[in-house]
Each structure stands twice: as structure tokens, then as C-alpha cells.
N, C-alpha and C positions, 0 to 999 in steps of 0.2 A: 665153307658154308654150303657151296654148288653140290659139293659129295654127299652132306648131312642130307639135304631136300629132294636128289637122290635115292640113297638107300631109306628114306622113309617110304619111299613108292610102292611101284610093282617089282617082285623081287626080279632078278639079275638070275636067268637061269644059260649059263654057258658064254653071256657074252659081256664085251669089254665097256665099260664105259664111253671111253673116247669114242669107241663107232656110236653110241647111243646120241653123246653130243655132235657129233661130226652130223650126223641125220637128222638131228634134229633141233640144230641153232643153225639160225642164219649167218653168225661171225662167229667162230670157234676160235676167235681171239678173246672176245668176250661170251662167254655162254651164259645163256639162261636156263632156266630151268623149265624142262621142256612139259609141255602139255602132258595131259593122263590120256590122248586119244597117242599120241605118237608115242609113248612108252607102252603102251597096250597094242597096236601097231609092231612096235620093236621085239616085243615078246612073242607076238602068235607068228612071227613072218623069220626072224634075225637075218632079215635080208636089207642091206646098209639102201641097195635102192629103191625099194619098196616104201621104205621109209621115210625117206627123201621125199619120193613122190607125193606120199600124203600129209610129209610135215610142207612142201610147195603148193599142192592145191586142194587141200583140204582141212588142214590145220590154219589157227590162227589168223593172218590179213589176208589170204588166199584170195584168188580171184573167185573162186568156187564158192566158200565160206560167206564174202561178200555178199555174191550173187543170193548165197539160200539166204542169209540175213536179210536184203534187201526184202525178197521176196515173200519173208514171213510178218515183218515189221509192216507192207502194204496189205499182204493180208488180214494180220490179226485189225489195223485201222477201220478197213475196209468191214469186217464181221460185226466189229465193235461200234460203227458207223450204223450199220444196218440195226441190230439188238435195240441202241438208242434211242433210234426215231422211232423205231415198233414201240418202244416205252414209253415214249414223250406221246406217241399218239394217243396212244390208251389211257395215258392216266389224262390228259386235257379234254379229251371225249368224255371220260368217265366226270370231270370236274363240271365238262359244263354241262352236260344233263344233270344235275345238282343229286342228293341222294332221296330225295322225293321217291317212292314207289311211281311206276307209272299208272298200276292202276288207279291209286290214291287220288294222281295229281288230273284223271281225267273226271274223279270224283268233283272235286272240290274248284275245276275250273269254271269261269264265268263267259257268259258270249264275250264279255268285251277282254277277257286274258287274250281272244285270238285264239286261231284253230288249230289243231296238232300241228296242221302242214305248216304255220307259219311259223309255232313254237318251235319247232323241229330245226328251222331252217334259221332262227338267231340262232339256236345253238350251234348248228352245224359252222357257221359265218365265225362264231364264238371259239369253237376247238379249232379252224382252223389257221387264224389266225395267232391264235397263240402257239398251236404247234410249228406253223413256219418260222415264227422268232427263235423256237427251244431249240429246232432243228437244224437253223443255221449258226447258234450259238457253238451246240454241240459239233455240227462239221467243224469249225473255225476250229475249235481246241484239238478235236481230235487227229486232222491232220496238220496241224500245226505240231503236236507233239511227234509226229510220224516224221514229217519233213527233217524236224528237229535232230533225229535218229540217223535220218539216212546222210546227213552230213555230219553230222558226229562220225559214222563208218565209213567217210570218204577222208577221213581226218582235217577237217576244216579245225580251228581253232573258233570256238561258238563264247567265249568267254569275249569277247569284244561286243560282239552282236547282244547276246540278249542283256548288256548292259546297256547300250545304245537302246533296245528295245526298251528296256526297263523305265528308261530316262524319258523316252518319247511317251512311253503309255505314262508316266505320272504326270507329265503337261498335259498331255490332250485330256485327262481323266479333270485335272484340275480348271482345265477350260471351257470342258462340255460336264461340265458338272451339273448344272439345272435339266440339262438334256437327257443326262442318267438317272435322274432323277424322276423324269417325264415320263422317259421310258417304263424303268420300274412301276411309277405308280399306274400307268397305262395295263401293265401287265395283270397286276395285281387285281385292278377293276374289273377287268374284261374274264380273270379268273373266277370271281368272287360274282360273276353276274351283279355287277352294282347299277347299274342300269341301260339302256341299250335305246336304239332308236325308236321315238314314240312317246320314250317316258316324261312326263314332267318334273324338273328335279331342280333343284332349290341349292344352288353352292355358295351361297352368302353374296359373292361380287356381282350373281345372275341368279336368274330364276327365269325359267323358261322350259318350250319340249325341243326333246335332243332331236336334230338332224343330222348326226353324224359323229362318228368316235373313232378314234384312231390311236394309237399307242402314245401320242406327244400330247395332241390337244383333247378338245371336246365341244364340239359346236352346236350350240343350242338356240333358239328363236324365242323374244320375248311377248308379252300381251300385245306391245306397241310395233309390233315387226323388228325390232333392231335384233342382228345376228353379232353372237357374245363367242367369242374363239376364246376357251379357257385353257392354259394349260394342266396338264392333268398332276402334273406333280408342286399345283399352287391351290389344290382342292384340299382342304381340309378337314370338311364335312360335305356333305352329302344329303337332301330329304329329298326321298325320294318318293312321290302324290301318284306313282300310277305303279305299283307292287300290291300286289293278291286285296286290297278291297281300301276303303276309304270310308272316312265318318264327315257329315254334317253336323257344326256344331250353330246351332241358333239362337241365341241369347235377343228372346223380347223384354223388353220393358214396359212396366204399366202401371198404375196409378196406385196410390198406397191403400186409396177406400173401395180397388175394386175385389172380388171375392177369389182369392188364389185358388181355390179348390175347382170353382166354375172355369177359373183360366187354364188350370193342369187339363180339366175335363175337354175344354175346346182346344186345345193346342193337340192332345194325344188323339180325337176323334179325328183333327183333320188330318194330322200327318198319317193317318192309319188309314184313311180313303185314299189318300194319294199314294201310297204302299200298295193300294189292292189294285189299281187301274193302271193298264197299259199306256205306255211301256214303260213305266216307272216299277212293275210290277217285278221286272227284269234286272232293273237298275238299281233299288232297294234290297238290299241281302236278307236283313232284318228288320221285324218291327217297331217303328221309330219307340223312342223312350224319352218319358218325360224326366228329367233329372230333380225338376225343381228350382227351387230359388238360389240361383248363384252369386247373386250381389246385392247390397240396401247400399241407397246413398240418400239425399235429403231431395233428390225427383222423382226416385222410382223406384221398384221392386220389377229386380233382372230375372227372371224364368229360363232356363236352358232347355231345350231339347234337342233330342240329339236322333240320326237313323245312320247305319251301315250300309255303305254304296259300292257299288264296282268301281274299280281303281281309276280315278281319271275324270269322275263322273259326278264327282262331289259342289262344284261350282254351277252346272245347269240345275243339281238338285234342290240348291240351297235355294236358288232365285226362285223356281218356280214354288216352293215352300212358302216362299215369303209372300209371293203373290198372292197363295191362297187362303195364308192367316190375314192378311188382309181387307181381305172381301169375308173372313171367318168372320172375324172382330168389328167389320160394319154391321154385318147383320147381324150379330149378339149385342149390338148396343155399347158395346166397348172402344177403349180408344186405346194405340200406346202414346206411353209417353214419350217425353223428351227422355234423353238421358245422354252425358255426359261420361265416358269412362276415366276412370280413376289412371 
């Protein structure tokens, strides 16, 4: 069999086998079949100790061999390390400056979005937080796969270990499983700009404005002052009252004999003065709109209107609206009524 896997090699030009195995097995009581560097070695040299030489330190478990192994196995980690985090930076930068144009988005911002410098600077807060987790995700694997190598080529037996490993990571995975989960959905947020400090945002268990996010929870403040520590991976929805604008929605009620058309008329003139005066002038995106009658019940005929507000800004708007149909509908002689919702 030794002879067959032999003469299928580099051919045999003047010398003897036995010297080819003598130079190149370790026990020429048992021979292997020698390497394609030390039969190519055997042919350009036919010198038994030349051969020797570099089937000892340059061939196969060689100290030499070792050593370049080692040395390529830290570098290729080390390159491959570096490449990585060049990638994870760029593409989490690139994510969270969103794909918005910039020119666009300086079009279409509002005093109260906040100023480039501050936009700039969630986002900055934003990539790099995320880049630090992707970053240390990826060191962990990739030398860990590295480490993995270099004792594999010191001959350690690794089949013990990454079964132990295997065992331990399915416990701890199984035990910090809501934490994985925390994590992830942390990740995913903070990807997705789902909302950031400042915003007010509605997670079914709280409702309140965020003071703080962090990859596990999300700490937010309610009307009443009480601080709501949510986990992030027990959110399941999200409304979130302070992204790119907000609506007022007003549903008056009034009396069934009073004249709807006159009331469309005073609801859209006032909400449209309060539109044109400072600093609501600012705070109203759009000119309010009268929808009409939203509801009949046996008290009242329900009237909606509605105006477009800057994000966040929609709950001072409503009140002072309210105040001044108010004082509209004293001095028009009108009254609302009761009303009861269904």
C-alpha cells in the first residue's frame, strides 16, 4: 500500500526508496507516507541529510512549522479582527443615520426635532453603542476560534473541552434566557431608532418620556412622576407621541337644534387664528381641519376637528384649543353639551 502512494507521487529519478523513507518517517519501522514538500526536497537535493533536515524542522509537527503556523493563525485573527469592526462600524453608522437624504431631512425638520448638533449626537450615542456590543461579540468568536487552533497544533485533546463548553453554554443560555432576550430586543431598538431619550412612548404596562435606554431595560417617567424600569425584551408594542409630527384630535359636542354649518364655521375660524399666532404659528404644521360630525347619540351631535403639531406638542395644543372654543361658543351664543361616550 506504502509503495502504491509512493510511485503515484514525484517520480523516483536515481534513488532508492528506503533512503526516501529513512528521511523522511519518523519510525521506519512503521512508515508513513511522506509529505509532497519532503519528496520534492528528496528529488531536487538526493541528499539523505538534507532531507532529514527539513522532514525535522520544516516538515509536518516541526518546531519551525509550528511556529509559522502559530504565527499565521494570530495574524490571519488579528486582520480578520480588524476588517470586522471597520464593517460593524460602517454599517451601524450608516444604520443610524437612517437613509433619510440629509438634505431632505434638514428640509423637513421642525424647531422642536432639535438641532443638527443634538440630532447628530443620538445618533453618534446610537452607532456607538451598538458598535461596541457587535464589536465585542465579534472579538469573543474570533479569537476564541484562534485560541481554539493554537491548541489544537499544540496537540491538546479539544473534544473533552468544547463538550464541557457545549454543556455549560446550553445552561447558562437556558438560564439567562430572558436576558438574551433583553439583550436582543435592546439591540434591535436602538438599530431601528425606535425611540431615544426625550421621547414620550406608550408600552401598554407605562406610558411616559424616556430618561434613559440601555441594551436590557428602558427607563421612562410618568404624568404623576413615578419611574417605570421596563424590560426591553417584555415590550411588545411601542407608540411612540414625539417622531416627525403629531395630530390634535377634538371632538365637541352640541346640542341637536343648534346649526352644524355655523358650528363647522366657528370651530375652523378659531382653530385657524390660533394657527396664525405666535408661537403656535410654529407648533401647528398644518391648517387645522374641520372633519365634521363624528358621532349622534340621544345628547348630542359630536364635531371633530383636527390640526397637525410638532411631535410632543400635541397635549399643550389641545388645551389651549379648548380654551379658546370656549370663550368662541360664549360669545356666539352657543353652548356644548353634555355628552356621554358610547
Amino acid at each position: 500500500m506504502f509503495a502504491r502512494h509512493i510511485t503515484t507521487g514525484l517520480p523516483f529519478v536515481g534513488s532508492s526508496k528506503e533512503e526516501l523513507i529513512k528521511a523522511c518517517t519518523d519510525n521506519p519501522n512503521r512508515p508513513t507516507e511522506p509529505s509532497t514538500g519532503c519528496r520534492l526536497t528528496w528529488q531536487i537535493t538526493h541528499n539523505t541529510q538534507i532531507t532529514d533536515w527539513y522532514h525535522q524542522w520544516l516538515d509536518g509537527k516541526s518546531p519551525i512549522t509550528w511556529t509559522v503556523k502559530l504565527i499565521l493563525t494570530i495574524l490571519i485573527a488579528y486582520v480578520l479582527r480588524r476588517l470586522t469592526h471597520k464593517l460593524i462600524t460602517k454599517v451601524t453608522v450608516r444604520m443610524a443615520e437612517g437613509t433619510m437624504p440629509e438634505r431632505l431631512r434638514e428640509k423637513t425638520r421642525t424647531i422642536f426635532d432639535g438641532s443638527p448638533v443634538l440630532v447628530s449626537e443620538r445618533r453618534r450615542q446610537r452607532a456607538e453603542t451598538m458598535g461596541s456590543v457587535l464589536r465585542s461579540i465579534s472579538s469573543v468568536i474570533i479569537l476564541g476560534a484562534a485560541t481554539l487552533t493554537v491548541l489544537g497544533y499544540l496537540g491538546l485533546n479539544l473534544t473533552p473541552f468544547l463538550a464541557s463548553a457545549s454543556i455549560i453554554g446550553v445552561a447558562v443560555a437556558f438560564g439567562a434566557q430572558n436576558l438574551v432576550k433583553d439583550f436582543l430586543t435592546g439591540m434591535f431598538m436602538l438599530l431601528e431608532d425606535q425611540y431615544g431619550v426625550g421621547d414620550v412612548i406608550d408600552v401598554g404596562s407605562a406610558k411616559g418620556t424616556v430618561e434613559a435606554v440601555t441594551l436590557r431595560t428602558t427607563r421612562l417617567r410618568d404624568a404623576d412622576g413615578v419611574v417605570w424600569y421596563v424590560p426591553n425584551g417584555e415590550i411588545k408594542r411601542v407608540g411612540n407621541e414625539s417622531q416627525n409630527w403629531a395630530r390634535v384630535v377634538l371632538d365637541v359636542p352640541v346640542e341637536y337644534d343648534v346649526d352644524l354649518d355655523k358650528v363647522r364655521t366657528l370651530l375652523s375660524e378659531t382653530a385657524s387664528a390660533m394657527a396664525a399666532e405666535p408661537p403656535w404659528d410654529e407648533i401647528i404644521l398644518e391648517d387645522p381641519t374641520v372633519w365634521g360630525v363624528q358621532a349622534l347619540s340621544n345628547e348630542a351631535v359630536v364635531v371633530r376637528v383636527v390640526c397637525k403639531t410638532a411631535p410632543g406638542q400635541q397635549g399643550d395644543t389641545a388645551r389651549e384649543l379648548r380654551e379658546r372654543l370656549k370663550k368662541a361658543f360664549d360669545s356666539a351664543g352657543l353652548s356644548i353639551a353634555a355628552f356621554t361616550a358610547a
